[in-house]
N, C-alpha and C positions, 0 to 999 in steps of 0.2 A: 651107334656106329656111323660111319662115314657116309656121305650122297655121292662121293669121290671114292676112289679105288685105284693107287695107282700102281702099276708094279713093274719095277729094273731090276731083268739079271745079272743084269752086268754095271755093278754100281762102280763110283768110284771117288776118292778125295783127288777136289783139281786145285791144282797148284799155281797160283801166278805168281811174277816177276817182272824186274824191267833191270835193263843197262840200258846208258849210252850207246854202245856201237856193239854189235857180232862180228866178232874176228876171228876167223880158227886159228889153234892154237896155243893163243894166249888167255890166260886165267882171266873169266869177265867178273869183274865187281857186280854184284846187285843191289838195287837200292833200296826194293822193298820186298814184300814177303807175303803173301794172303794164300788161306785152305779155304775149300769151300766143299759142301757134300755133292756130289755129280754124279752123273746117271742120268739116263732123261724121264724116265719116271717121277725120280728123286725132285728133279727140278721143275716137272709140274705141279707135283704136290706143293714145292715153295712158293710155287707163284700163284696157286689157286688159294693158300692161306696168307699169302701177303693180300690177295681179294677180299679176303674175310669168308672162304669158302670151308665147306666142309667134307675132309679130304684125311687121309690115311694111305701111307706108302708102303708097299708090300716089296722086299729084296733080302738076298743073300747077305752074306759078313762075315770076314776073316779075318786071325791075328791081327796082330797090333795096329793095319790099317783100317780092318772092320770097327774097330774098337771106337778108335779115332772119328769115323766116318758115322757111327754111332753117335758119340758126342758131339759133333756137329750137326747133325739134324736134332736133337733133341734140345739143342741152344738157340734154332729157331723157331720149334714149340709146333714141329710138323709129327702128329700121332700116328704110328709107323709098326710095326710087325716084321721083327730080323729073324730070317733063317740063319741059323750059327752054322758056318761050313767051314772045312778045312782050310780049305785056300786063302791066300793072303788076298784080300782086297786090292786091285789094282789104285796105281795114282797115274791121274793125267796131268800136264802143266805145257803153261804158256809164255813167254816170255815178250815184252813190248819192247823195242830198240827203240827207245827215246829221239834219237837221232832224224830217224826218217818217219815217225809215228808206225811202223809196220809189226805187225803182231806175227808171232812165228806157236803154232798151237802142235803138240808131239802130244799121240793116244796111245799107248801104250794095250798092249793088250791084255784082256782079263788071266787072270788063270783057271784051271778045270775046275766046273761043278763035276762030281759027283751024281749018279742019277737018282741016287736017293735024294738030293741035296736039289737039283729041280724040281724032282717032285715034289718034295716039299711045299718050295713056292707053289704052285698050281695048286696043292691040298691047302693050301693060307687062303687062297682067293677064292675057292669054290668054298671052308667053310664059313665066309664074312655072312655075318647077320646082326640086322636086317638087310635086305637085300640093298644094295648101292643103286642108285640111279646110271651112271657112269663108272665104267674099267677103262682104264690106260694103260696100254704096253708101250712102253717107250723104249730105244736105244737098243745097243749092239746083241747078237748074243755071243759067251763067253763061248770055248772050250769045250768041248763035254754034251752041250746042249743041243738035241737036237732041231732041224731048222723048221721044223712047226708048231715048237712050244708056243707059238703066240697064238696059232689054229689051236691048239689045244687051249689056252688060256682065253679066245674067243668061244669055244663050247661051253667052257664054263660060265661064261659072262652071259652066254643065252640062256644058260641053265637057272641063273639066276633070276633070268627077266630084265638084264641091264646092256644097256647100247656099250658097244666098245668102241672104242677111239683107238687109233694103231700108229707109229710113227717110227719105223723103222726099216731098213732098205734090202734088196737082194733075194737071196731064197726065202727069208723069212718072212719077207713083204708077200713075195708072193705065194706060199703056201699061206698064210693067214686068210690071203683075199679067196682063194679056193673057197673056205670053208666060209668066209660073208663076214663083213665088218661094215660098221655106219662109217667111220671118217677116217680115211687117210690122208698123209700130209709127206710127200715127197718132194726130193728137190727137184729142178729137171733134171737134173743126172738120174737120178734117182729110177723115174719114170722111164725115164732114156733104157735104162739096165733091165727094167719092169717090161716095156715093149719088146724089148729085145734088139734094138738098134742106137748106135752109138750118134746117128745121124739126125735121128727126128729134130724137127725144130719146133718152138713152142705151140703154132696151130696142130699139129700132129700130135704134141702129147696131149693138147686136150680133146682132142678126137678120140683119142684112145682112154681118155679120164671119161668120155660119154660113154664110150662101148660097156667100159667096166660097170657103170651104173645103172644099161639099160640090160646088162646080165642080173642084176641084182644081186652081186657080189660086193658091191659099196653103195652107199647112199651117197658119201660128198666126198670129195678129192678136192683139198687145199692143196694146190703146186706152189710151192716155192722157188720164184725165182731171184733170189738174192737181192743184189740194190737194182732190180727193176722191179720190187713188190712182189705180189700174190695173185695171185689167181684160184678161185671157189669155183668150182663147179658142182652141180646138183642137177635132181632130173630135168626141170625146168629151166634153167638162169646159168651162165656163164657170167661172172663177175669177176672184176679186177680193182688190186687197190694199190696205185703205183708207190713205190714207197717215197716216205716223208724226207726233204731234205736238210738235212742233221750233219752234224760233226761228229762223226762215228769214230770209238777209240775202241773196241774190241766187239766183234761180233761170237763172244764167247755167251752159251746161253740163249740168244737170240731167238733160235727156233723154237725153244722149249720154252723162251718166255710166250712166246705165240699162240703154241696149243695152249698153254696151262690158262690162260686169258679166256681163248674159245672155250676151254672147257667148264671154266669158273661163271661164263656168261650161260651158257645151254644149259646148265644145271640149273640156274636160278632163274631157269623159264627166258629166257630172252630167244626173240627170232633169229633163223643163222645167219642174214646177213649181221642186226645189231654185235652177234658174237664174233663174227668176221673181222667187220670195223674193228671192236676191242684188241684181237688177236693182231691185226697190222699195229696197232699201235703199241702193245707191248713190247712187240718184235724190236720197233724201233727204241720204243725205251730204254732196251737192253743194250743196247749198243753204244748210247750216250757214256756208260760208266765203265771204267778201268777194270781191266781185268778178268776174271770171273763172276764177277756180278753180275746178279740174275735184273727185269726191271724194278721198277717199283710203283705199285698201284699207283701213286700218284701221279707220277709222271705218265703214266699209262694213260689214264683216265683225261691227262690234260691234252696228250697229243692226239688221243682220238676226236677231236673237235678239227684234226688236220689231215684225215686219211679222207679222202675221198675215193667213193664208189662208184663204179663208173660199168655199163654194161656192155660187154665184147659180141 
């Protein structure tokens, strides 16, 4: 079995596109067309097996999108465990306006699990054997579910003996953090919503990423601040890795190429910041390529000789 464990309840098929110009009103022509499987679970697990890691995605799937959304991860050769659920699998898509290079990204929202239908998942991940080194709860949750399935899905990851990694935002961020998780990864909005104030500026939310970790509620809070880079904190070290300057055509993915990176590196033994490094430079790799495209190890691997570490 897997060293990885990842699991999205709220998966999804994302859809890109591009026109010329957005007009309302008038019928836009598209020029091109690409599926890809989405979820942030989903998209860790692609990017911890684009590493060469060893990794296994735990999620729900419905009618004819599940199906679909099925056949697409299993055409990337990521080994995976679908709960079969009523509800149609949601699709997200994005659309590039040629014109002005500007991406315009519409999420769409899940439809209801069932509670047998979460439970489930949570019964898939507490019975993985041998025990996983790493659990990942990534992305939204759907309908239905309620907002401490990741608290719940963290007990079982201690039940296991395995570190959870979290990447999710709101009530769910914060009931998980209650109950104690090694690594979260919020935006500043994110943390902003997490403190409870719309005002904090970056010193303050990482004041408040130390408080969380000298409660012993987190071990390391990766903030993401978009194209101004990252920020790691740990009990020790405040570090920053500003981000790489690039010709960025969609930041779809981005985040998730980032963890899946961090998590593909901590797994095969490497120190956090060397996983850190990694994780900025995936982030940026993703963003080189059109579309829904997740990075790609290589490029990954070559812009990390470009992320500079730097201590705050």
């Amino acid at each position: 079995m897997a060293s990885i464990v990842t699991l999205t309840p709220n998966p999804a098929v994302d859809l890109s596109t591009s026109v010329d110009r957005i007009v309302p009103m008038l019928k836009l022509r598209c020029t091109t067309q690409r599926r890809d499987p989405g979820g942030g679970g989903i998209n860790v697990a692609r990017v911890v097996k684009r590493f060469g890691g060893d990794v296994e995605a735990i999620l729900p799937a419905g009618g004819a999108t599940g199906d679909l959304l099925r056949r697409l991860i299993n055409a990337e050769g990521v080994p995976n465990r679908i709960v079969s659920v009523e509800a149609e699998t949601r699709e997200d898509f994005s659309v590039t306006e040629l014109s002005t290079g500007s991406q315009y990204r519409f999420v769409l929202p899940g439809q209801p699990l069932q509670e047998p239908e979460w439970h489930a998942c949570l019964d898939a991940l507490a019975a993985t054997t041998p025990t996983p080194r790493l659990v990942v709860g990534s992305g939204s949750l759907p309908p239905g579910v309620p907002s401490d399935f990741y608290a719940r899905a963290a007990a079982i990851a201690a039940k296991l003996g395995a570190r959870f990694f979290l990447d999710t935002s709101g009530p769910a961020l914060a009931a998980a953090i209650e109950h104690g998780v090694t690594l979260i990864k919020p935006s500043l909005n994110e943390m902003r919503q997490l403190i409870g104030t719309k005002l904090a500026d970056r010193p303050e939310c990482i004041a408040a990423a130390r408080r969380l970790i000298a409660s012993g509620r987190v071990e390391v809070v990766v903030l993401s601040l978009a194209h101004l880079g990252a920020v790691m904190i740990t009990n020790d070290q405040v570090l920053r890795a500003p981000a790489i300057p690039i010709d960025a055509k969609s930041s779809v993915g981005a985040g998730d190429s980032f963890l899946g990176a961090m998590v593909f590196s901590i797994a095969k033994g490497d120190g956090i910041v060397d996983a850190f490094r990694l994780g900025a430079a995936a982030g940026a790799a993703a963003l080189i390529h059109e579309g829904t495209e997740l990075c790609s190890a290589a490029d990954a691997r070559r812009l990390s000789a470009k992320v500079q570490i730097e201590p705050l």
